[in-house]
C-alpha positions in Angstrom: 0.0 0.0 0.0 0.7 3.6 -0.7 1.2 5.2 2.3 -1.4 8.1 3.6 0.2 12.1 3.4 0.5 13.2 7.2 -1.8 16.3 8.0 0.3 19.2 9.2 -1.7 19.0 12.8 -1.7 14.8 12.9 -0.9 14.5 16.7 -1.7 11.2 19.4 -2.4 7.8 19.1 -5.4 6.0 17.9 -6.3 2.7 18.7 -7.5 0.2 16.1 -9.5 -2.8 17.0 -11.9 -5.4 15.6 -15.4 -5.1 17.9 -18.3 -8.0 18.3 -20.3 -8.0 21.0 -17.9 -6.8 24.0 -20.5 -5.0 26.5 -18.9 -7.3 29.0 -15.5 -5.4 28.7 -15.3 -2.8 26.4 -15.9 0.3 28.8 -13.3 -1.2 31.0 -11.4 -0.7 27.5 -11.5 2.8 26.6 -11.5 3.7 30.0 -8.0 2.5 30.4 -6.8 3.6 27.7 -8.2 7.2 27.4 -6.5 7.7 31.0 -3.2 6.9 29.8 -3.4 9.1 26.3 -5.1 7.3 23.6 -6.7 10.1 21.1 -9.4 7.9 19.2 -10.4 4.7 19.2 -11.2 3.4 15.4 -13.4 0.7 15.9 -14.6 -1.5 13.3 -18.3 -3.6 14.6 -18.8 -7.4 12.7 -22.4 -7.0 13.9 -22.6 -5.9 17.2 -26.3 -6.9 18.8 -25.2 -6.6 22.9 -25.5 -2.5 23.3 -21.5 -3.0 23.1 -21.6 0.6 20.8 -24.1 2.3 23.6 -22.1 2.6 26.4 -18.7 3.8 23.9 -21.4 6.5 22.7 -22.4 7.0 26.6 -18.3 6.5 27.5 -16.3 8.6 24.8 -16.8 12.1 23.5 -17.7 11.6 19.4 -14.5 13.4 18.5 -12.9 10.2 20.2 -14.8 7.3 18.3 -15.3 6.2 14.6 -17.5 3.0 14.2 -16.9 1.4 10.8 -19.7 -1.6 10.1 -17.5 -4.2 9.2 -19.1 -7.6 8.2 -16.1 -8.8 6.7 -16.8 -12.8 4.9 -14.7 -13.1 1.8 -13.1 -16.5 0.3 -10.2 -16.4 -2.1 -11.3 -18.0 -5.0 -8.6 -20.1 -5.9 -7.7 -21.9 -2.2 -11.2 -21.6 -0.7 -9.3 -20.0 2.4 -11.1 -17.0 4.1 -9.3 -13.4 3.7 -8.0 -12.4 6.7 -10.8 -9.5 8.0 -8.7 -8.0 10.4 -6.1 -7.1 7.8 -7.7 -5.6 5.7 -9.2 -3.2 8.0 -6.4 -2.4 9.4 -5.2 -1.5 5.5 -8.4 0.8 5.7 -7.6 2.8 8.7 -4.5 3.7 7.9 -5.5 4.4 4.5 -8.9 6.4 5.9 -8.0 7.6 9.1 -3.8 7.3 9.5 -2.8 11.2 7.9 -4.4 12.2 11.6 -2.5 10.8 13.9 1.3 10.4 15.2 0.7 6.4 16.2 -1.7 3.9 15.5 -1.7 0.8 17.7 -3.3 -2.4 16.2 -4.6 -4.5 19.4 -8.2 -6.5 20.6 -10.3 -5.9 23.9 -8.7 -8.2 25.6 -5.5 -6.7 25.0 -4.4 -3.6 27.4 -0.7 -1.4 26.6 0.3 -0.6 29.4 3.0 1.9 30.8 6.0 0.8 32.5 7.7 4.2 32.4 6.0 7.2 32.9 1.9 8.1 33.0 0.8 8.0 29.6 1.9 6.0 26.4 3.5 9.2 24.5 6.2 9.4 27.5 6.5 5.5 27.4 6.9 5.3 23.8 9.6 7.8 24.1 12.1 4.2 24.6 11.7 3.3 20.9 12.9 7.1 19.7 11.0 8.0 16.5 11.4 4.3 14.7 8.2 4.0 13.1 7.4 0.7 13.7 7.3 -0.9 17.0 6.6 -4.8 18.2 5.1 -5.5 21.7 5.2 -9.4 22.8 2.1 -10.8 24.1 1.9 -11.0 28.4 -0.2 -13.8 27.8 -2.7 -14.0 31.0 -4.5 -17.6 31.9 -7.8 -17.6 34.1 -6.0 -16.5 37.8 -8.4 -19.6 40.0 -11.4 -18.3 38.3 -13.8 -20.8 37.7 -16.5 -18.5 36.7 -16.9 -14.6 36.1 -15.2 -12.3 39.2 -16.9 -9.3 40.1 -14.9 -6.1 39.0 -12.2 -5.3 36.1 -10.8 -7.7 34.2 -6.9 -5.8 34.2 -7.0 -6.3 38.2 -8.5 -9.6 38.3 -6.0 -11.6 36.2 -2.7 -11.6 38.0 -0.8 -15.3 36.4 0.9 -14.9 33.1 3.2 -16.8 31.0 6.6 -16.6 33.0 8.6 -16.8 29.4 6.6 -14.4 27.0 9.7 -14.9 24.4 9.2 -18.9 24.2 7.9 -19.8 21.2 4.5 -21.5 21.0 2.6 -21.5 18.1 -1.1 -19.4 19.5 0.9 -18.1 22.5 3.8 -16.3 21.1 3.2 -13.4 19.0 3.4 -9.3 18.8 1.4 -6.8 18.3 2.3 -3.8 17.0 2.4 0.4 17.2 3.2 2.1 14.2 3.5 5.8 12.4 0.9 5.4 10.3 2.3 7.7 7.5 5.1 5.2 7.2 3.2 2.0 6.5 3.5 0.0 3.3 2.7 -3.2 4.0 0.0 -4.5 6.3 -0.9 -7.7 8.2 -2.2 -8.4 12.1 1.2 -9.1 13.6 3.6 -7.2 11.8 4.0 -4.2 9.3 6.4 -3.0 7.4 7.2 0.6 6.2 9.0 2.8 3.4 12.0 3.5 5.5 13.0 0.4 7.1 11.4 -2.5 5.4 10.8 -5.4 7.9 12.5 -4.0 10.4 11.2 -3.6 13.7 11.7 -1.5 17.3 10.9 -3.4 20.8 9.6 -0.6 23.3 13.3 -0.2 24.4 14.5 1.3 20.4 16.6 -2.2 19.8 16.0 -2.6 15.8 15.6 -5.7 14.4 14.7 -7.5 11.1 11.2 -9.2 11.2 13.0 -13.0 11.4 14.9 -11.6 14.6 12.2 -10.3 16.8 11.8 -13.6 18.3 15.0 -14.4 19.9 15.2 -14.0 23.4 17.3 -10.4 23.6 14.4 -8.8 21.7 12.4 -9.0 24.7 11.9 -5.8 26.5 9.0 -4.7 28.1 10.4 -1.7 30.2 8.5 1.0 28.4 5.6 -0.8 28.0 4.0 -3.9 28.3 1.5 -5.6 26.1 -1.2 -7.7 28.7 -3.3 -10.2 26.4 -6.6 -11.4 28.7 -6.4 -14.5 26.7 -8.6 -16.7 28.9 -10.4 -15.1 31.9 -12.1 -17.5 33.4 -13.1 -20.8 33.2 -16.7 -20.7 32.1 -15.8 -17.2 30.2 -13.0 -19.1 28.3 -16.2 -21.9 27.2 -18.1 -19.0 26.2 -15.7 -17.7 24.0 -15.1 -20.8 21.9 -19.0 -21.5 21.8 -19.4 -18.7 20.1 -15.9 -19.1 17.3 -13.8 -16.1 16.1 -15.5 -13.8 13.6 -12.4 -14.1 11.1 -11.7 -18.0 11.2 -13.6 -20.1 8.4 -14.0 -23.6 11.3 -15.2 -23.9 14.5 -13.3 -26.6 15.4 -10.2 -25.5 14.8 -10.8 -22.4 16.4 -11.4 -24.5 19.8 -8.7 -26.9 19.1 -6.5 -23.8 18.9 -7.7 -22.0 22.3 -7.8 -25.0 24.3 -4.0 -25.6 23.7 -2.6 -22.1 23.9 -5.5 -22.2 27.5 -3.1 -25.6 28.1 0.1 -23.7 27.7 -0.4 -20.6 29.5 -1.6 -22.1 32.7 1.4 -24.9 32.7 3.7 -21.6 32.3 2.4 -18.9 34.6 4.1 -16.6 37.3 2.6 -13.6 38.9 2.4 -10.4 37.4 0.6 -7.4 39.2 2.5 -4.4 37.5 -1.2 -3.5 36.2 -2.8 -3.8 39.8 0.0 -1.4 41.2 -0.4 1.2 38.2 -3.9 1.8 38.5 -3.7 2.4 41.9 -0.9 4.4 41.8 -2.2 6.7 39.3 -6.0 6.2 40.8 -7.3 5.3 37.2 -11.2 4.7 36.9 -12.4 1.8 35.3 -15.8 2.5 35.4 -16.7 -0.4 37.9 
């Protein structure tokens, strides 16, 4: 892709996500990260029938939410697979909505960025200097002894997280990504690439790498910030999730094949990790429950 012309007045960070039917979680969401600096939240709805878009209207201001209806179901014609829906609107927000802003980061709802060094996400991202394109390792957290939904936020219930998030498994090993949205030419869930650098990628700390490098073991930083994934919550949430599949996979069963080993993996793995607990109460963050 061609990259979007910057507007003289871009400024902040927008978020970009994929939304279906998150009422359970998303105010938690924004909440979080509106205190710590996001701009806008870009959301893109596959259908949304649970109010989930009511309380962002009743949450955010509408200069900080666009909703794009995104019912995304396309096959490539040759291999039968299904198109990747995330991708490609991920393509269309920088393309659309990129000239505005200074970042865009590329995460889920059950995904929280979290600053490990200073109050907002500008002064953490200050680590990775200007580099344009910047990967975050998945904290990948498992269901903390819950059995079935706990009362109050998800970021403070979940404490236990993969002790390693640099060892390679196949669903529980991966990045996420921040980017300058002006510098993007290529585009995919993971990773992106841009018109400067290529491949190359920043961890949160400014240590460049090429793509095939990022996961070796002195990539791993997570000084500056830290990428918590809420992978499984609890026990009868996790059974929820699967019931109901993942918008952007064409089988069922391979989409619960897939979470109940990456479920198996992270709770065999898991230390404690309250760096989340201690910043909201440090910096007396409301969550909105």
């Amino acid at each position: 892709m061609t990259p979007p012309p910057g507007d003289p007045s871009r400024h902040g960070i927008a978020i970009v996500a994929c939304v279906k039917n998150e009422a359970s979680y998303i105010e938690e969401w924004v909440r979080f990260h509106r205190a710590v600096g996001v701009r806008h939240f870009c959301l893109y709805d596959d259908g949304s029938t649970d109010g989930t878009f009511d309380i962002l209207q009743r949450v955010l201001a509408s200069q900080e939410l666009t909703v794009v209806p995104w019912r995304m179901r396309m096959r490539d014609e040759r291999s039968g697979e299904f198109l990747n829906g995330q991708t490609i609107a991920f393509a269309h927000a920088i393309l659309n909505f990129g000239s505005r802003y200074e970042r865009m980061a590329f995460i889920d709802v059950d995904e929280f960025l979290l600053p490990k060094k200073g109050r907002t996400l500008e002064e953490a991202l200050r680590g990775a200097g200007d580099f344009p394109n910047i990967s975050l390792p998945w904290h990948m957290f498992g269901h903390s002894g819950h059995i079935s939904r706990p009362a109050g936020p998800v970021c403070l219930n979940y404490k236990m997280r993969v002790s390693d998030p640099m060892r390679q498994n196949l669903d529980a090993s991966n990045f996420k990504c921040i980017v300058d949205p002006v510098e993007v030419t290529k585009v995919s869930v993971h990773h992106f690439q841009t018109r400067s650098y290529g491949d190359k990628t920043a961890n949160d700390a400014g240590v460049v790498v090429p793509k095939k490098k990022r996961k070796a073991a002195e990539f791993y930083s997570a000084d500056f910030i830290q990428l918590n994934h809420y992978y499984a919550k609890s026990i009868e949430e996790l059974k929820e999730k699967t019931e109901r599949g993942w918008s952007f996979d064409g089988s069922t069963e391979k989409y619960r094949n897939k979470v109940a080993t990456t479920i198996e993996y992270i709770e065999a793995n898991v230390i404690e990790d309250r760096s989340m607990l201690d910043f909201v109460d440090k910096n007396g963050i409301d969550l909105g429950q």
